[in-house]
N, C-alpha and C positions, 0 to 999 in steps of 0.2 A: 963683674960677670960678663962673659961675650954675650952678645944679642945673636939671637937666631930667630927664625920665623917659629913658628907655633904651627907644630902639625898635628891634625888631629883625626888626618882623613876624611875632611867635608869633600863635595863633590868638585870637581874642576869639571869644564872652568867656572868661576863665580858668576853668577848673572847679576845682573843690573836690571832690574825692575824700571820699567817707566811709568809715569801717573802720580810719582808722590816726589812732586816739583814743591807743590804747595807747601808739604809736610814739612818737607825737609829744609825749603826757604823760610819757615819761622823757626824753625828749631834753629838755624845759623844766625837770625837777627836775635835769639837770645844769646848767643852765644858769641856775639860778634861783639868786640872790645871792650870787653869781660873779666876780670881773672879766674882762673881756674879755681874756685874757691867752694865753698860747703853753701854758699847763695846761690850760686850757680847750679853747684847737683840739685838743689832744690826745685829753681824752676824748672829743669829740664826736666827735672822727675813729674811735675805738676802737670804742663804742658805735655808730654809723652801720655800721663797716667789722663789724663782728658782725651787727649788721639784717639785713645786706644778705646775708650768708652763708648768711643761712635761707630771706630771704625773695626770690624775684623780682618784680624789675617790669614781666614781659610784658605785665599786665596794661594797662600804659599803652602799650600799642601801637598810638600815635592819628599816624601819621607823616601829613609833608605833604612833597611834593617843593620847594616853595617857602621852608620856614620849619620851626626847631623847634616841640616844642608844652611848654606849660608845663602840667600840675597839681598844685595847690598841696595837698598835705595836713593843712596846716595852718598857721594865722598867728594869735599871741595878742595880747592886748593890749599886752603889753610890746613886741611889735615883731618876737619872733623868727617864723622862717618856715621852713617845709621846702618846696620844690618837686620834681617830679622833671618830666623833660627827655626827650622823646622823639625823639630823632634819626635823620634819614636822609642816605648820603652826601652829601656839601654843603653840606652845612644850617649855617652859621657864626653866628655873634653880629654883633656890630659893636665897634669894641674900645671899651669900655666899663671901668665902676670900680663898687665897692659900699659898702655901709654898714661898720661898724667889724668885724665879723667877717663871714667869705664862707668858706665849707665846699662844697669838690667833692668828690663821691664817686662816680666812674664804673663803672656797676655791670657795663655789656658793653657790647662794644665798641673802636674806636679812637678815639682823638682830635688832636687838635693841640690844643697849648694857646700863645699866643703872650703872652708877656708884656711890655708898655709900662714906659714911664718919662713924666714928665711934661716937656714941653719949653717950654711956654709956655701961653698962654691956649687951653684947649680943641687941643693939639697933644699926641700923644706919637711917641714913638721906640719900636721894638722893640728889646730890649736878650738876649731868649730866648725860644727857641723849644726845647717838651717835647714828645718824642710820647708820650703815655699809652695804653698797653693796659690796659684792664680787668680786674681788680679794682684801681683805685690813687684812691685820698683825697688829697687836699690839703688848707689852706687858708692864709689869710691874716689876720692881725691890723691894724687900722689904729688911727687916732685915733679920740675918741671928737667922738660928732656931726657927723663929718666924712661924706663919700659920695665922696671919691676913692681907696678902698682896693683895690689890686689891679686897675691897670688889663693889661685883658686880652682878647684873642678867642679863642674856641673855634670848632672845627672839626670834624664829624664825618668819619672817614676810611673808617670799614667802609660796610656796606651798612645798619647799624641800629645802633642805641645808648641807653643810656639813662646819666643819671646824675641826683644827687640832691645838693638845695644847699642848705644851710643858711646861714642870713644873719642877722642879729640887728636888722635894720630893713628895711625895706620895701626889696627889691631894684630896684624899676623907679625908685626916686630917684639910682640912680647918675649918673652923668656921661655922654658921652658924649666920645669924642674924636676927631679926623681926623689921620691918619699921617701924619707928617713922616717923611722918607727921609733 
């Protein structure tokens, strides 16, 4: 499959939040010489799902009726990434895929989360569909160097939402796919 970025119409340009130096410096000594592995999603899911119990994200209360909004709190060189996700009813993805690890952690809110299978060149199928209430983590392990891990669309269901995603390489390299029925 060619690699393309993942559009979804968040808002440009991306902000960079400053203040979660801290945050995002233990999330990388968890994840620093590590392998991508389902021990891994775990504590990141553990430590995120603890973050998140202290701290709120109202702060990113940057909604748009047209599109979610992304701010990235941080992205190192190795690749990993933390975003958090301002959503308003409606507000959906496109069903898309990520780099070798993809970490959801929906902090309030509803969602839909719809999950693909791959069916051909740039085609998926829906094979599940989650409704997720808030407080709930996920993620997903894929191959490494790969960017078709977890294809999926999200969907905001309440009136507001945020959630917060951890990726281990630049999430807009993901895929993109069109729904086969």
């Amino acid at each position: 499959m060619k690699q393309q970025r993942v559009a979804d119409g968040f808002h440009e340009p991306m902000a960079h939040q400053t203040g979660y130096d801290e945050f995002f410096g233990q999330m990388l000594e968890i994840c620093n010489n590590r392998p991508i592995d389902q021990q891994l999603g775990e504590a990141l899911k553990a430590y995120v799902g603890d973050w998140l119990s202290e701290n709120s994200l109202t702060e990113f209360d940057n909604y748009s009726d047209s599109a979610y909004s992304r701010t990235y709190l941080g992205r190192s060189a190795s690749g990993w990434e933390a975003i958090v996700m301002g959503w308003k009813r409606g507000n959906t993805t496109s069903v898309h895929s990520h780099p070798q690890f993809a970490g959801y952690n929906f902090a309030d809110g509803e969602f839909r989360v719809e999950i693909f299978e791959p069916v051909g060149e740039s085609r998926a199928r829906l094979v599940e569909t989650l409704e997720v209430k808030a407080p709930l983590s996920l993620f997903s392990v894929g191959k490494p160097g790969q960017f078709d891990n977890h294809i999926h669309r999200i969907t905001c269901l309440s009136e507001e939402g945020h959630s917060l995603h951890i990726y281990s390489d630049d999430a807009l390299l993901g895929l993109t796919y069109a729904v086969e029925e």
